[in-house]
C-alpha positions in Angstrom: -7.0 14.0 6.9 -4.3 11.7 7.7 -4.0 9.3 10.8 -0.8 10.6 12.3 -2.7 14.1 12.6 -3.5 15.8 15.9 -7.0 16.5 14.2 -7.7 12.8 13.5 -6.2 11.5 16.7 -7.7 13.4 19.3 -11.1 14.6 17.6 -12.4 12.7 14.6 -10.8 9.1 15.8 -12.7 9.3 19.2 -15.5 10.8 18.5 -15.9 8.6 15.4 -15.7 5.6 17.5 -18.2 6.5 20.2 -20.7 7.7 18.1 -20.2 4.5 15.8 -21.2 2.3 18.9 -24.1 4.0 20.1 -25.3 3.3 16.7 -27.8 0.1 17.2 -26.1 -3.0 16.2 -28.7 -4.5 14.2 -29.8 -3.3 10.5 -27.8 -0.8 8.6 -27.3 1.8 10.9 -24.1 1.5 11.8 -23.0 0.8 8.3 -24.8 4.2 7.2 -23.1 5.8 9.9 -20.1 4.7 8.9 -20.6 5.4 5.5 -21.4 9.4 6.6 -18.1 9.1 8.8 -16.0 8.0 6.2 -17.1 10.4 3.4 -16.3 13.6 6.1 -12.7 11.7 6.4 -12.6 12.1 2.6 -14.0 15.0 2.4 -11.4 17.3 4.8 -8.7 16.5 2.1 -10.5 16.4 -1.0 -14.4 17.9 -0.6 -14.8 19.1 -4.3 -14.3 15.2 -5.7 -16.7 13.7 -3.3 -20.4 14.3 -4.9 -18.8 13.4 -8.5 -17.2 9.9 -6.8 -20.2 9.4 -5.2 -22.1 9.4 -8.9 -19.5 7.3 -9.9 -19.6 4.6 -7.3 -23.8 4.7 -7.7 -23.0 4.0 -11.4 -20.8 1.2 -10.5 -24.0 0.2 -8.1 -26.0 0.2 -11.5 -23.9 -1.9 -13.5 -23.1 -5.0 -10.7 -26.9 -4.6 -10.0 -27.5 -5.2 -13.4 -25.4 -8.5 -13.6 -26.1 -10.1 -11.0 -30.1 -9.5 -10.7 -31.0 -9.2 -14.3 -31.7 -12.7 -15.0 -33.1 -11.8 -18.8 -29.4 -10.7 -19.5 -27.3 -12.5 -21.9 -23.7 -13.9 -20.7 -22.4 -11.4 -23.7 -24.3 -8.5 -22.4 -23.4 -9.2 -18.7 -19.5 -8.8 -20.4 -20.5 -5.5 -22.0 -21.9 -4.5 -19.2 -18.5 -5.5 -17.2 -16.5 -3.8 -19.7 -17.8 -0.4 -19.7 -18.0 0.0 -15.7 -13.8 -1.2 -16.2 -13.0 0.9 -19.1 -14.9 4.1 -17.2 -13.1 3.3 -13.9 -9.8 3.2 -15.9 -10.5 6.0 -17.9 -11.3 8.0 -14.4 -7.9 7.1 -13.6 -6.1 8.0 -16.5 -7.7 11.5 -16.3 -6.9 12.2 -12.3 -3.7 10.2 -12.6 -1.8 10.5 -15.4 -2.8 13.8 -17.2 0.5 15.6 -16.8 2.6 12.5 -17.8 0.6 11.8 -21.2 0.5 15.4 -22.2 3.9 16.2 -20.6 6.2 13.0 -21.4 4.2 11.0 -24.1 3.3 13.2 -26.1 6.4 15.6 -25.9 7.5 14.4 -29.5 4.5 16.4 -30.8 5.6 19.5 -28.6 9.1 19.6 -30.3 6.5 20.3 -33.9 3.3 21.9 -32.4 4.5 24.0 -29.2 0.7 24.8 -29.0 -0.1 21.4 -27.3 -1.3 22.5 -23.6 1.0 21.9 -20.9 -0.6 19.5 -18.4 -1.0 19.7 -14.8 -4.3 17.3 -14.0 -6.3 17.0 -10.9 -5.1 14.9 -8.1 -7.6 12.6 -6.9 -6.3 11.2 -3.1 -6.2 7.2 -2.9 -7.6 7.3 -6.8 -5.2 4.2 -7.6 -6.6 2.2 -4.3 -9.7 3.2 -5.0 -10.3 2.6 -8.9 -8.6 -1.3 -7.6 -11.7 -1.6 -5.4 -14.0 -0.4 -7.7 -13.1 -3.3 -10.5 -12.7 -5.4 -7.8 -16.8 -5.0 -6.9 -17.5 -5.0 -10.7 -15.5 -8.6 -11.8 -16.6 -10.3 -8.3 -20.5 -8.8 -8.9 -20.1 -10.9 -12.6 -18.3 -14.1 -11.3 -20.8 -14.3 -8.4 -17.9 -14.6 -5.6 -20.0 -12.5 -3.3 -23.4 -12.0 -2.3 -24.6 -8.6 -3.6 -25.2 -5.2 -1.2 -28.2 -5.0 0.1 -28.6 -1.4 -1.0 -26.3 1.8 -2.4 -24.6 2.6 0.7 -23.7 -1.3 1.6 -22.0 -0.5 -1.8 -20.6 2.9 -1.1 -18.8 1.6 2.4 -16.9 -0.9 0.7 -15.4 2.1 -1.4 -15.6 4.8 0.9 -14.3 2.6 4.3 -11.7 5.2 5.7 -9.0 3.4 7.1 -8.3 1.6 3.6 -9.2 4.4 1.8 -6.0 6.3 1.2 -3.2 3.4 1.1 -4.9 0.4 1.7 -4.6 -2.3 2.0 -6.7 -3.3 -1.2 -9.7 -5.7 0.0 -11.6 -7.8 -2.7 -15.1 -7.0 -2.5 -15.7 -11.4 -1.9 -13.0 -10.7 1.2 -15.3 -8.5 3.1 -18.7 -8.2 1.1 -20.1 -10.6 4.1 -19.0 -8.5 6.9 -19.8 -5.5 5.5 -23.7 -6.8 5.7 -23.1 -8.9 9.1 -19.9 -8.4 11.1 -19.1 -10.0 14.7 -18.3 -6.9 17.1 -16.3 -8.3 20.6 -13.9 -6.4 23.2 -11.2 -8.9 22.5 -11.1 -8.0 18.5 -11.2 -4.0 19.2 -9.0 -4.1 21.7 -6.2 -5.9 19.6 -6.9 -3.6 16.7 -6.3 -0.6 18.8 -2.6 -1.9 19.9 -2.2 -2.2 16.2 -3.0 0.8 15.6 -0.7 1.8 18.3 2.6 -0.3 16.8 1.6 1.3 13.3 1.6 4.7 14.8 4.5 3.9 16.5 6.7 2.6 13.3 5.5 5.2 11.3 6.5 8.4 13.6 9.3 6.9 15.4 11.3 5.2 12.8 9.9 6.1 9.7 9.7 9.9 9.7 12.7 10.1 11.5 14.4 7.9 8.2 12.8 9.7 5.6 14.6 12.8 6.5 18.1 11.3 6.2 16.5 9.7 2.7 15.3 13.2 1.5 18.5 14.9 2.5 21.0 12.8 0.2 18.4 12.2 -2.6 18.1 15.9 -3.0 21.7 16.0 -3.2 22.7 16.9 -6.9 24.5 14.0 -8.4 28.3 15.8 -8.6 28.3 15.8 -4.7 27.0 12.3 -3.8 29.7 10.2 -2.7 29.7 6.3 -2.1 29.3 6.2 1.3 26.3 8.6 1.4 24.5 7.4 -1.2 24.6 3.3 0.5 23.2 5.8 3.4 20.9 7.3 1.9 19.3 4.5 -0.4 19.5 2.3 2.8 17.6 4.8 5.1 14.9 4.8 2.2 14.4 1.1 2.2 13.8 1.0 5.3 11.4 4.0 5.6 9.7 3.2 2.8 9.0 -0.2 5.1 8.2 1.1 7.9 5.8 3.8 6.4 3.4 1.3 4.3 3.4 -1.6 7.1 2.9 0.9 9.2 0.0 2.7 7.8 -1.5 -1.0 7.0 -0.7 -1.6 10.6 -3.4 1.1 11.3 -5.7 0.3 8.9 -5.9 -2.9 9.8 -6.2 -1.9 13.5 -9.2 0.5 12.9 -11.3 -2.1 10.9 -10.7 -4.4 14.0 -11.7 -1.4 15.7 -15.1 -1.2 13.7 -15.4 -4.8 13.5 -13.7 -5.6 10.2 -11.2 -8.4 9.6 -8.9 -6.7 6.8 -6.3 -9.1 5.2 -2.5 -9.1 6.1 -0.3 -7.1 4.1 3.0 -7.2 5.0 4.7 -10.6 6.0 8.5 -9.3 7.1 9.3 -8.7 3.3 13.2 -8.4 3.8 13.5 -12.1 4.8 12.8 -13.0 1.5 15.9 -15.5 0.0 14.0 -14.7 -3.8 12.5 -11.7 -5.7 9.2 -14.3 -5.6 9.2 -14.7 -2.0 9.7 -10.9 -1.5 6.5 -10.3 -3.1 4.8 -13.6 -1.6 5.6 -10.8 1.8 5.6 -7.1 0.5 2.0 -5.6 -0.5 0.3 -9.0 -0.3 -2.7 -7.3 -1.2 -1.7 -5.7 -4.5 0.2 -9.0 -5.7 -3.4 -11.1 -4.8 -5.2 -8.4 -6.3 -3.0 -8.4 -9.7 -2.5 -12.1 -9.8 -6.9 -12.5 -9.4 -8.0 -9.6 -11.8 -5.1 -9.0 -14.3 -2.8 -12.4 -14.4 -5.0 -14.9 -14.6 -7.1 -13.4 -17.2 -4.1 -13.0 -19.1 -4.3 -16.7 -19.1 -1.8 -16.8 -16.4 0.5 -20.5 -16.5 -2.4 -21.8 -18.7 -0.5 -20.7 -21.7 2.9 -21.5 -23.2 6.3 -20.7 -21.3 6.6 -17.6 -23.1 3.6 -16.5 -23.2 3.6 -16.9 -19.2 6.8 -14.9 -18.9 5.1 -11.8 -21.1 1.9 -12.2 -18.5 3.9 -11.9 -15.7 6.3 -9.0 -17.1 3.1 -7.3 -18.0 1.7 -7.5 -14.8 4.7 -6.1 -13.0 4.8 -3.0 -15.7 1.2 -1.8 -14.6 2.1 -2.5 -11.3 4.7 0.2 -11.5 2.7 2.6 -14.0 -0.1 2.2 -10.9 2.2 3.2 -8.6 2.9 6.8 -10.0 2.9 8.7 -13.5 6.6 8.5 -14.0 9.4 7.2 -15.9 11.2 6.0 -12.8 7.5 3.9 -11.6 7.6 2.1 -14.8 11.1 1.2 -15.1 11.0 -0.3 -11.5 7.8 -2.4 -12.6 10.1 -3.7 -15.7 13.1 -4.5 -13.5 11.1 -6.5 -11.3 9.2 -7.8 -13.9 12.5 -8.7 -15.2 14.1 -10.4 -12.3 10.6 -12.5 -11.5 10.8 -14.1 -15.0 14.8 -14.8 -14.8 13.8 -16.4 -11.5 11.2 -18.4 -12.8 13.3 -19.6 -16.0 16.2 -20.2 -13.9 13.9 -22.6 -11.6 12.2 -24.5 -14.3 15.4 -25.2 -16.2 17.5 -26.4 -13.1 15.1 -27.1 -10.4 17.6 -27.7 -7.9 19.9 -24.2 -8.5 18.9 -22.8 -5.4 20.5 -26.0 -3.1 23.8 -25.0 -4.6 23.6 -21.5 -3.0 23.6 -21.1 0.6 20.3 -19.1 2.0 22.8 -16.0 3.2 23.7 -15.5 -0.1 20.3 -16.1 -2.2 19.5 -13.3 1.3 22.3 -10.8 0.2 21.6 -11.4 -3.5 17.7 -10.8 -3.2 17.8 -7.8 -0.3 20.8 -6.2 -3.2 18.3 -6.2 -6.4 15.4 -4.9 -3.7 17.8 -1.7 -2.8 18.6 -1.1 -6.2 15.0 -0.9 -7.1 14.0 1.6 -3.7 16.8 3.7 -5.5 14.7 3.7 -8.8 11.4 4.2 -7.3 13.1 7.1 -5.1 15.0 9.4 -7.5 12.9 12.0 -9.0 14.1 10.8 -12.5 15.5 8.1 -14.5 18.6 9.4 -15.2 19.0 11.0 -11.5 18.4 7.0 -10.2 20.9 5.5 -12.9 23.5 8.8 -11.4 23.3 7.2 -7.7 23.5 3.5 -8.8 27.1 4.3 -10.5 27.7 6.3 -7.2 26.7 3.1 -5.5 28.7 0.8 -7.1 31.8 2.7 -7.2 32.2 3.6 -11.2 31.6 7.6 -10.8 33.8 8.3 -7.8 34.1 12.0 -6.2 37.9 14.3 -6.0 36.4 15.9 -3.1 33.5 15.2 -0.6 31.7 18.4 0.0 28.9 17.1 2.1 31.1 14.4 4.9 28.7 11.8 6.3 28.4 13.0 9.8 26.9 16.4 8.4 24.1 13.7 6.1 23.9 11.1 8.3 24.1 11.5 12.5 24.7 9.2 15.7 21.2 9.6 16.0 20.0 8.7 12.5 22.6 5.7 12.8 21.0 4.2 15.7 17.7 4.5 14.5 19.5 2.5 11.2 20.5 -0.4 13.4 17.1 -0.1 15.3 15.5 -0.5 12.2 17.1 -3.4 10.7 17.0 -5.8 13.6 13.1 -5.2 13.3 13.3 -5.4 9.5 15.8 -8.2 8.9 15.7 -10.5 12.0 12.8 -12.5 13.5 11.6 -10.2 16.9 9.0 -11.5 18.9 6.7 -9.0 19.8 6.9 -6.9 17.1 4.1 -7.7 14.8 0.2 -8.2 16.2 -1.6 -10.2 14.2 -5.9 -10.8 14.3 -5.7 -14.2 13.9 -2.8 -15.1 16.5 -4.4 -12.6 19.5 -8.1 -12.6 19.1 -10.3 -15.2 19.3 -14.1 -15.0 18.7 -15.1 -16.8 21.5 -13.2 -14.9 24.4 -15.1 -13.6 26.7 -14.3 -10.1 28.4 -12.6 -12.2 31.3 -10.4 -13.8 29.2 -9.7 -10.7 27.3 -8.3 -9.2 30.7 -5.9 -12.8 31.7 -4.9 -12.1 28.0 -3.8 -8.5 28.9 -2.3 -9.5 32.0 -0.3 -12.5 30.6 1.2 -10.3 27.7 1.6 -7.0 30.2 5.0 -6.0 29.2 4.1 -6.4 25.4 1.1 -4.3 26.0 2.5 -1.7 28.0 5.4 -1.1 25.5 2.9 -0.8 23.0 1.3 2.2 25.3 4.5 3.4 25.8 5.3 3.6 22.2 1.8 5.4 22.1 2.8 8.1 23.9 6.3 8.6 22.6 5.3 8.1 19.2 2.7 11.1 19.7 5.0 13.9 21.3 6.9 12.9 18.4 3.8 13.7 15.9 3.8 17.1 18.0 7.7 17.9 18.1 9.1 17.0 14.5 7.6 18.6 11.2 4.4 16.9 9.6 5.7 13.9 6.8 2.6 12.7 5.0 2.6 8.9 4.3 4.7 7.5 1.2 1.8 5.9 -0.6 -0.6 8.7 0.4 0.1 10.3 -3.5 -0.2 7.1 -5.1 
């Protein structure tokens, strides 16, 4: 089940919600109801997982019980302890995630002298990359003692199983929301700016980035001997901007349905393509995951604590399993390297002339930074490596067509070209209005009155935002159904 769904929109959303808050505030009932609600969410997609990941998270339960309560426990057997809850949560990755590719692209050497190998296909696990994050999230913070324990199993089993970060995020540290999962601050004020959240996510994701991804999709299917230049600056264009407007839009809704619930999920998006640098860019794109990989895989890599080098191979490292994370495929792991790459340039350049960047003027450290960003949507885009090297020649002019069978105006419309300009005075200029943040528009101490003068002193804002509603959903109706980007990751 998927949020831009009639099913979860009209029935399980509303229904959900009521039944949530006529749950008794007080003790665990509406964490256990929320627990049961967010395992049927789970369970429409994928219901023959859900007993097995439910064994798992219980063993997880186990393990961090062990830790933290077991005060006879060594500080070496505490580490053991930690160890095997990571390596089994990895290993349950490997075996949901990357099946095919070992058995299918690692191991195709052996094929060329034993054609017996088995040709692999692999269970799909939904959110199993988000989810195994959270998992060694609860584990590492259980052992460092950042967060007070659950109280019980299914204190546990929400922070897992909470639906509107289950699929794509955004990835919460158990010592981000461990408190409010066990005592939470429920106020009009707060749910009522998570549901126009929820409406501006809804709104980016139907309206501008489904309507994208079908100009993306129709010039990355192209086969490479009919791409020409213009169409493939169109098509890789259209992509980086969908791919945008898909993820901050489906953390837009995330993040407005804990608000909805009563949870205060972090920020993930920051307008990433106002970044001047490759660091800033990811200082503002999946702020989550880069927190999340600098906490529980750079630092213990020893982080800056080590020698130059030594640094640089940390932080290349971390960007490769970033992109072998993101999918099971050559093109994931190549964009991890090239970032990887360009971070560590970035940082050598800076520490050997610290004042490089005053001799470039901020539009062109812009142009320079938003050019190695489109590049790398074209990798993570192409179905293969070689496809995604094909369209960057096209791009830059090196493999050049006699004869254009597919003209722009069949690719790429009037329509699709407004929703182009639309989409990058959102994405590359500062709008007012366009982003709803918790911290800026909800207050814990308004009161329902001053909810209402807030309404009424932001009444255009808020009535775009319903008008966006209801445009963005006869669109969910009219045009074909386009699951979210990160939804197989």
């Amino acid at each position: 089940m998927l949020f831009t769904t009639p099913i979860f929109l009209f029935f399980f959303l509303p229904i959900f919600i009521s039944l949530y808050y006529l749950c008794p505030a007080h003790g665990e009932w509406r964490n256990l109801f929320a627990l049961m609600g967010s395992i049927a969410f789970f369970s429409w997609g994928e219901p023959v997982y859900v007993l097995f990941l439910l064994a798992f998270v219980y063993f997880d339960y186990i393990i961090s019980k062990a830790i933290s309560e077991a005060s006879s426990l060594s500080l070496a057997r505490k580490k053991i302890l930690l160890c095997l809850g990571i390596v089994l949560n990895v290993s349950l990755l490997i075996v949901f995630k990357y099946t095919a590719f070992i058995l299918n692209d690692i191991l195709y050497p052996l094929k060329l002298y034993h054609g017996d190998l088995p040709q692999g296909t692999g269970p799909l696990l939904l959110g199993i990359s988000f989810i195994t994050f959270h998992k060694i999230s609860y584990l590492v913070d259980s052992y460092k003692g950042r967060a007070t324990p659950p109280r019980n199993f299914y204190d546990c089993a929400l922070y897992i199983f909470l639906f509107p970060q289950l699929i794509a995020g955004p990835i919460i540290r158990y010592h981000d929301i461990g408190n409010q999962i066990q005592k939470r601050t429920y106020h009009s004020s707060l749910f009522l700016v998570g549901f126009f959240r929820f409406c501006v996510g809804f709104s980016k994701k139907i309206l501008i980035a489904d309507q994208l991804g079908f100009v993306a999709d129709r010039v990355f299917s192209l086969p490479m001997h009919e791409l020409s230049l213009g169409v493939a600056w169109g098509g890789a264009f259209s992509y980086m901007l969908q791919i945008y407007f898909d993820f901050s839009g489906y953390s837009d809704m995330a993040i407005g349905l804990g608000a909805m619930m009563g949870f205060r999920f972090p920020e993930n998006f920051n307008q990433p393509y106002l970044s001047k640098s490759i660091s800033e860019f990811w200082r503002r794109w999946h702020i989550s995951l880069s927190s999340w990989m600098r906490l529980y895989l750079y630092i213990p890599l020893g982080g800056n604590r080590t020698s130059k080098f030594r640094a640089f191979i940390n932080l290349w490292i971390v960007f490769l399993i970033s992109g072998l994370w993101h999918g099971a495929n050559w093109t994931f792991i190549t964009w991890g390297a090239y970032y990887g790459f360009f971070l560590c340039l970035e940082k050598y350049c800076s520490e050997l002339y610290p004042n490089l960047k005053a001799y470039f003027p901020d539009l062109l450290r812009f142009i320079m930074t938003m050019a190695i960003v489109l590049f790398g949507w074209v990798l993570f885009r192409a179905p293969t490596l070689t496809y995604a090297l094909g369209f960057i020649k096209v791009m830059l002019g090196i493999t050049s067509l006699k004869f254009n069978p597919h003209p722009w105006g069949l690719l790429i419309g009037n329509r699709d070209l407004f929703l182009l300009f639309l989409g990058s005075i959102i994405a590359f200029f500062k709008v007012p209005g366009t982003t709803l943040r918790l911290p800026t528009w909800w207050h814990s101490a308004w009161s329902d009155t001053m909810v209402l003068q807030g309404i009424r002193e932001q009444s255009f804002l808020f009535a775009a935002t319903l008008v966006l509603l209801v445009l963005a959903t006869m669109g969910m109706f009219s045009s074909d159904y386009t699951p979210f980007l990160y939804f197989r990751f």
